[in-house]
Each structure stands twice: as C-alpha cells, then as structure tokens.
N, C-alpha and C positions, 0 to 999 in steps of 0.2 A: 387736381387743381394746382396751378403754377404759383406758388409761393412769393416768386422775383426771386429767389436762393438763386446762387450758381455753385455746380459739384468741384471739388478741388482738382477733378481733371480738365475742368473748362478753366481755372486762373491759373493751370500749370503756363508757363512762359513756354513759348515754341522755339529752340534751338535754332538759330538762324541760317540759313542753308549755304553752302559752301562753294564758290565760285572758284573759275579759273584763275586766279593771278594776272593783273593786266600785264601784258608785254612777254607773257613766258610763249608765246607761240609769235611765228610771223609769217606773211605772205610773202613767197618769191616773186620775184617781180617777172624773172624768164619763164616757170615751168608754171607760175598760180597754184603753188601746192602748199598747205600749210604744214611750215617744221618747225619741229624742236629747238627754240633760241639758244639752249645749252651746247646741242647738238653743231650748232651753226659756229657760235665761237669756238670748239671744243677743234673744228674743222677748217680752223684760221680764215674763218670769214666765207664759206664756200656752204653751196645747199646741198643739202646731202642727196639728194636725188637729181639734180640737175646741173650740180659744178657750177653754178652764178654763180658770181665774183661778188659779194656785196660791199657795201661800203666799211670800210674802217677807220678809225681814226687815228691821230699819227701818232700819238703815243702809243696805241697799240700794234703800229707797224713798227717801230723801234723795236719791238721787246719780238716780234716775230722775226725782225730782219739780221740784230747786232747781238753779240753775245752780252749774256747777265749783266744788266751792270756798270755795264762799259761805257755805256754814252754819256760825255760831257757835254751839257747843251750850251753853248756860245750864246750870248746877249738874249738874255730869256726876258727882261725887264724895259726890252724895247718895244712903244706902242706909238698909234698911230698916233699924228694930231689931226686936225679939221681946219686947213689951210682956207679953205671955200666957202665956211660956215654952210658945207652942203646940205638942203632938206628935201626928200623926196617923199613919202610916206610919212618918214619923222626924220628928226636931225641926223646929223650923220653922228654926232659924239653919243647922243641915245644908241644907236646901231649897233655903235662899237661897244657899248659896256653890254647889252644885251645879249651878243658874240659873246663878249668872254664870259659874261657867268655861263652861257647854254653850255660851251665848250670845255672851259677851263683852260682855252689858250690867253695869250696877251695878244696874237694877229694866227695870220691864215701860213706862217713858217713856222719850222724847228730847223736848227742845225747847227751843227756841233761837231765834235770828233767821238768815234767809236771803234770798236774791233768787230770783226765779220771775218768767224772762224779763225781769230787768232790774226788777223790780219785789219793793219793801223788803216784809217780811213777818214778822211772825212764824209760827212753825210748831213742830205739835207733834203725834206720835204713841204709838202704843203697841203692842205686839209679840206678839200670840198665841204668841211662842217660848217668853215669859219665863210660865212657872205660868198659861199661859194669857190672858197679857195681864191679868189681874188687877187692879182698882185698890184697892190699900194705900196706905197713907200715903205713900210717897214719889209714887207716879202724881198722889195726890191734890194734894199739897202744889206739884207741879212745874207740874203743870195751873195750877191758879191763881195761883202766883206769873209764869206766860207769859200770861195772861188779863191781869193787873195791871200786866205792864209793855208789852202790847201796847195798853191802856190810856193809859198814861202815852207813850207815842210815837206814839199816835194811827197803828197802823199796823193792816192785816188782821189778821187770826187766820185759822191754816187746822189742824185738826186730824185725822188721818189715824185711824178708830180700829180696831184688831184685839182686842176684847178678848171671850174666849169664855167669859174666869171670872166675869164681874161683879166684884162686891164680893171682896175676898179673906179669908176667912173668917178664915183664920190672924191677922187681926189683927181678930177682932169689931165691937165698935162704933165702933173707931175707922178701922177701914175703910169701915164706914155713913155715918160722918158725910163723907166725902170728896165723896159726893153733892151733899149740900146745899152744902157748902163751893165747891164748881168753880162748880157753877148758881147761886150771889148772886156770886161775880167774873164771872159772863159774865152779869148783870143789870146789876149794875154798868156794864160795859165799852157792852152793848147800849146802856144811856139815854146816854151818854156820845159815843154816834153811830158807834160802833163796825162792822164788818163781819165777820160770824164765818161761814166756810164749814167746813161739817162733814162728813168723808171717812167712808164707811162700808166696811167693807170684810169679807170673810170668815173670821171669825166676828164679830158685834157683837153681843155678849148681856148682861143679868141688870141688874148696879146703871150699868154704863155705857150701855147701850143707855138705860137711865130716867134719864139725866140728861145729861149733856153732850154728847152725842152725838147725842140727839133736839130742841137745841135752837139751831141752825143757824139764821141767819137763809135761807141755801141749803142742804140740804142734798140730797150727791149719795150714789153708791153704784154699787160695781163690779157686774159682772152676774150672775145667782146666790148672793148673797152672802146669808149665813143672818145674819135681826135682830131678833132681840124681848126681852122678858124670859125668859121660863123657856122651854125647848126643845121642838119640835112635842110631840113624843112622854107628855113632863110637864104639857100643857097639855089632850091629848086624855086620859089618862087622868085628872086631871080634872073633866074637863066631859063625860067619858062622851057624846062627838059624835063624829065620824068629820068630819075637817078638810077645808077647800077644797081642791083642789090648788094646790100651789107655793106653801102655807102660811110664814109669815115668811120667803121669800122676797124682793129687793129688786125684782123682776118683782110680785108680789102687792103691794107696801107702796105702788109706785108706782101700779099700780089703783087704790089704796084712799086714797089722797090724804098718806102718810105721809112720802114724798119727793120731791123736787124733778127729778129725771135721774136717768137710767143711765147712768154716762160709762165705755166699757170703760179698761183701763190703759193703754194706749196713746195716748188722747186725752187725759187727765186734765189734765195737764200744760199744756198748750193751753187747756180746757177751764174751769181755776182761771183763770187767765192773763184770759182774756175774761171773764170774771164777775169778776174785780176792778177791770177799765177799766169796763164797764157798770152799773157801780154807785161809781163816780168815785174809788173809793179807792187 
C-alpha cells in the first residue's frame, strides 16, 4: 500500500542535459552545409568545404590584411549627425546608436595608415555590418580626407569596399554629394601620380559601386562577390530581359572587362603586396 513516501532516488535532482552552444555551428549560405564556426575563422572567413567567402568585419580585415599592429586609424571619433530629422522604421539618430553598439564602430568606414608586408600605406574600408555599409557623410568625408592625405605622403591607397546600401538615404542629398566629393580627391590624388588599389568585396552596390570603388587604377574582387548599381532582380524587372548568368557577379565583371583579378582572401594579402612593388610605389 502507497504510503505518499517518495525513495531518495525519485528527489535525486536530474542533471540538466547538455546542449550545443548557440552560434558554434553555421549554415553556408553557397554549399547549405553546416560548419565548424572555429573552423570558418580559423580559414579567414572561407567555408571549408566550399571556399564561400563570408562576411567579415573590418576590424577583422585589418588584422588579416596589414601587419601586427601597424594600423593607425585616422578620425575614429567622427559620427554621423541627423541633418533631416530622418524617420523610417524609427529615427535615424536611434539607427545610428543601434549601429554602433551591434558593431562597435562610430559609422560604416575605417581608415588610417598601416604596413602591408613592411610596405607604408594608406588604407581604408567599409563594413556591410554598419546599415549596410552605407556611405553618408561621415563614409564620405573619411574617404577623402585618407585620399588627401595619402596625397600629401605620396603613399598607396588601398580601399577595401563592402558596401550593399549605396548612398544612405537617411541622409538625402547630402549623402549624393559624398560621390562626387571621394571621386575629385582620387582625381586629384591620380594626376598627382598617385596608386589607388580598389578591394571589392561582397556586397559592393548602388552610389559606391558608381564611384570610388569602380575607379581603381587596379581593381580586384573576392570570388563571387555581388557588384553593380541597383540589384539583379531591380534591374530585370526593369528591362523586362531575363539576365546572363552569374549577372553582376565578379566572375561575369571580369568577362566583361570591368575588373582587373579575382584574388580569393587568402591570397589577397600577397596579392596587394606584389602589385605595389610592380608598380614601384
């Protein structure tokens, strides 16, 4: 007859069962295969079974591209303002602070001076993490004031670019003009005998793809990497055509006479390195 007693192996506590760790695996977006996240950084951002290129962020392209150390980042404490009192979703000044804690940037640039392989540089990118790499006023203004002083030291320019948003709307025409503004300092910088290698990288679209990023004296691009103005999809509807394959892709651009190499990321490095000696700068 049941007492109501329970045995001291029914109040033992059950050891609570052991899960994977969120975020230690990830889906490839090219092959659908799931790998080893360690694996994946360990392989400077590439899948280990299918060589996708995934995204990185730009601090972590410094430290892959420029030796130990060596980078001195130029105007790190410049941010945007909210000239428009723009609100889409939410304000635009919420956006921005949202941006930088996810990121830990101040905007969607870095750039600065650094060495790459013992060899002085300037260097400057932009982050698909931040609002899409966007260039606004501050992208703009950073751009060309590292154009101006890569100018004035008479040293490389190398710009790395991730940017999917184009123009940044949130700030209308004053993010338009950021165009023309980068493209006369690397006019400038150009007649002045300058070397400007131009990094493309996945995503490179809209007002940056049309301007400082399509005007490389070299310009390379990782493999796969989606680059035009307005997006396949936006561009067949349209022109009411049914598109090549492998449409602004950097495999089609290089067909088509728009790039210079496909250097994957791993070589890159090297890659910069030997096109600065062969070109004496």
């Amino acid at each position: 007859m049941s007492t109501g007693a329970t045995s001291d192996s029914d109040s033992t506590p059950r050891p609570k069962k052991r899960g994977v760790p969120e975020g230690l695996w990830i889906r490839c977006e090219s092959c659908k295969n799931t790998v080893y996240r360690g694996q994946v950084e360990k392989n400077l951002g590439l899948c280990p079974d299918c060589n996708h290129h995934f995204y990185v962020p730009a601090r972590t392209r410094i430290q892959q591209l420029l030796d130990q150390e060596s980078f001195e980042e130029w105007w790190p404490d410049m941010v945007s303002v909210d000239p428009l009192g723009f609100v889409d979703s939410k304000p635009y000044r919420e956006r921005l602070a949202a941006e930088q804690k996810k990121t830990g940037l101040r905007d969607a640039c870095i750039v600065g001076r650094g060495y790459m392989r013992g060899r002085p540089l300037v260097f400057g990118l932009t982050d698909s993490g931040f609002i899409m790499g966007s260039m606004g006023s501050v992208v703009g203004e950073k751009l060309t004031r590292a154009v101006e002083r890569a100018t004035e030291l008479e040293l490389p320019l190398v710009i790395v670019s991730g940017s999917g948003g184009g123009a940044r709307m949130h700030e209308g025409i004053l993010s338009l003009m950021q165009m023309g503004k980068v493209s006369a300092a690397l006019a400038r910088y150009q007649r002045a005998g300058g070397l400007f290698i131009s990094v493309l990288t996945n995503p490179t679209m809209g007002g940056v793809a049309a301007s400082f990023a399509s005007l490389g004296d070299l310009i390379l691009a990782e493999p796969k990497a989606l680059i035009g103005f307005a997006g396949p999809r936006v561009v067949e509807a349209t022109v009411k055509i049914e598109l090549p394959p492998g449409f602004q892709t950097s495999e089609f651009l290089l067909q088509h006479g728009f790039i210079d190499r496909i250097v994957p990321r791993p070589q890159l490095r090297t890659e910069i390195s030997r096109l600065i000696d062969y070109c004496g700068k």
